[in-house]
N, C-alpha and C positions, 0 to 999 in steps of 0.2 A: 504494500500500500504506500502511497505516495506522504509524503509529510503534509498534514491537516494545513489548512490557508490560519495562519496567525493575526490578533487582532494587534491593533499600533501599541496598546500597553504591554503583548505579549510579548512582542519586537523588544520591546524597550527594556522589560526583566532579564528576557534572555539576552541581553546583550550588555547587561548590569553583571549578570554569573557569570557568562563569559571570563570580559573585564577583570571579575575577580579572578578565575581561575587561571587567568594567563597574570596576573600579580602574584598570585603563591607559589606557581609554578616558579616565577623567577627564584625561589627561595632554596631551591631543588628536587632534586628525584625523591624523594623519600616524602612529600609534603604529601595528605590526604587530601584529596578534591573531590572524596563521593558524597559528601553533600550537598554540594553546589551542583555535582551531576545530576544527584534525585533531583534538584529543584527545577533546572531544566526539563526531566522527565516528565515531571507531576505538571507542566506549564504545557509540554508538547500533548500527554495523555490527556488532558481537560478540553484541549483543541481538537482533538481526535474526538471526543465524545462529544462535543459541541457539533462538529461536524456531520457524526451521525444520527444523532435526535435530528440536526437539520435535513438530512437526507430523506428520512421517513414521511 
């Protein structure tokens, strides 16, 4: 399945974790970023379910 269409605020968080995750990154390899992942996920999952309530 293709990636859900994002709303302009969704644009904007995902691009706020991003952001951060390429700042901790700088810190090293050993730095954890899976929760900045889940939050992208739980933003992309929301738009996928938005998407298919609208489908129906």
């Amino acid at each position: 399945m293709a990636d859900p269409k994002l709303t302009a605020a969704e644009k904007a968080k995902v691009a706020v974790l991003t952001a951060r995750m390429c700042k901790r990154s700088l810190a090293g390899e050993g730095v954890d970023l899976s929760d900045l992942e889940r939050g992208i996920d739980r933003i992309l999952d929301g738009a996928a379910e938005r998407a298919q309530t609208s489908a129906r």
